[in-house]
C-alpha positions, -999 to 999 in steps of 0.1 A, spaced: -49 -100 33 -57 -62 30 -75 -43 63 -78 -16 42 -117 -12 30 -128 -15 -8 -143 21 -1 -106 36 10 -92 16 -17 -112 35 -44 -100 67 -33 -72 91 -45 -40 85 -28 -42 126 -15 -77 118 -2 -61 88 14 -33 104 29 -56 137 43 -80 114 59 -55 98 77 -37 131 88 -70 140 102 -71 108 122 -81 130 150 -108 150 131 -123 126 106 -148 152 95 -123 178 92 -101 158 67 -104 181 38 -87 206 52 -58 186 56 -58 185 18 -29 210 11 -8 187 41 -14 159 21 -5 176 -14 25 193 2 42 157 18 33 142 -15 53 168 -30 84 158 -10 81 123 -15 85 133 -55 120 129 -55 131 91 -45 158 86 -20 188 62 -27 172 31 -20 143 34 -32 160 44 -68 181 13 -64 149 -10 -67 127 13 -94 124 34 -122 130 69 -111 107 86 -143 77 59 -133 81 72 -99 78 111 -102 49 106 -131 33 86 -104 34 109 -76 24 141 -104 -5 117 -113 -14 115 -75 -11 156 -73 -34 165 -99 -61 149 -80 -55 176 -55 -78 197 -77 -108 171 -76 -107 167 -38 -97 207 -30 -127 217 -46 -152 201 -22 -165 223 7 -138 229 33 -113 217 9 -80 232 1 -82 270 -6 -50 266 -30 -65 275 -67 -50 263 -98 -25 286 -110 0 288 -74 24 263 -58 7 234 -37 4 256 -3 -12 283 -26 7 313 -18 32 315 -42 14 329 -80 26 315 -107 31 335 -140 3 333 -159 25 320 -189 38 291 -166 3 280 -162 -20 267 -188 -54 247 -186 -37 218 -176 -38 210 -137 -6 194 -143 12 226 -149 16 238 -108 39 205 -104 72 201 -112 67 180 -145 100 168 -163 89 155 -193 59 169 -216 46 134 -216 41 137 -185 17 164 -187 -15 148 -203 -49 148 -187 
């Protein structure tokens, strides 16, 4: 039996994971938005184990999927201050040729499947 709450359930992964890095400051949990995007961003590439049990590919277009909803929660008041178009801490630009309409484009997308809206 889940604790969780059908209203956590129904949110984005990154909203799930910034609210509970702001544990301490529930209020303030959009600003943990970019912490949230950056350990997602780590968690990309599975380690042994877990490769041993899944599909690598279903894995990393899971976690990209769960990135580009960085944009939908960052652009709430308070939220992240990273804009589309730099890496997920938003200080790094990104050439303006390496970036296209699609929020997919700031993550590290393997295959152009991968890269639909």
């Amino acid at each position: 039996m889940s604790r969780r709450s059908p209203a956590m359930e129904q949110r984005t992964l990154i909203e799930r994971l910034a609210r509970h890095l702001a544990t301490g400051s529930p209020d303030q949990w959009q600003d943990r938005v970019a912490d949230a995007a950056s350990i997602l961003a780590i968690m990309k590439d599975p380690d042994p184990a877990m490769r041993e049990v899944g599909d690598e590919s279903q894995w990393r277009a899971m976690i990209d999927a769960a990135l580009r909803e960085r944009w939908t929660v960052a652009t709430s008041p308070g939220g992240d201050q990273a804009e589309p178009g730099t890496d997920e801490e938003g200080e790094i630009s990104l050439p303006r040729d390496g970036v296209t309409d699609n929020r997919a484009d700031w993550v590290h997308v393997h295959d152009p499947q991968e890269k639909s809206s």
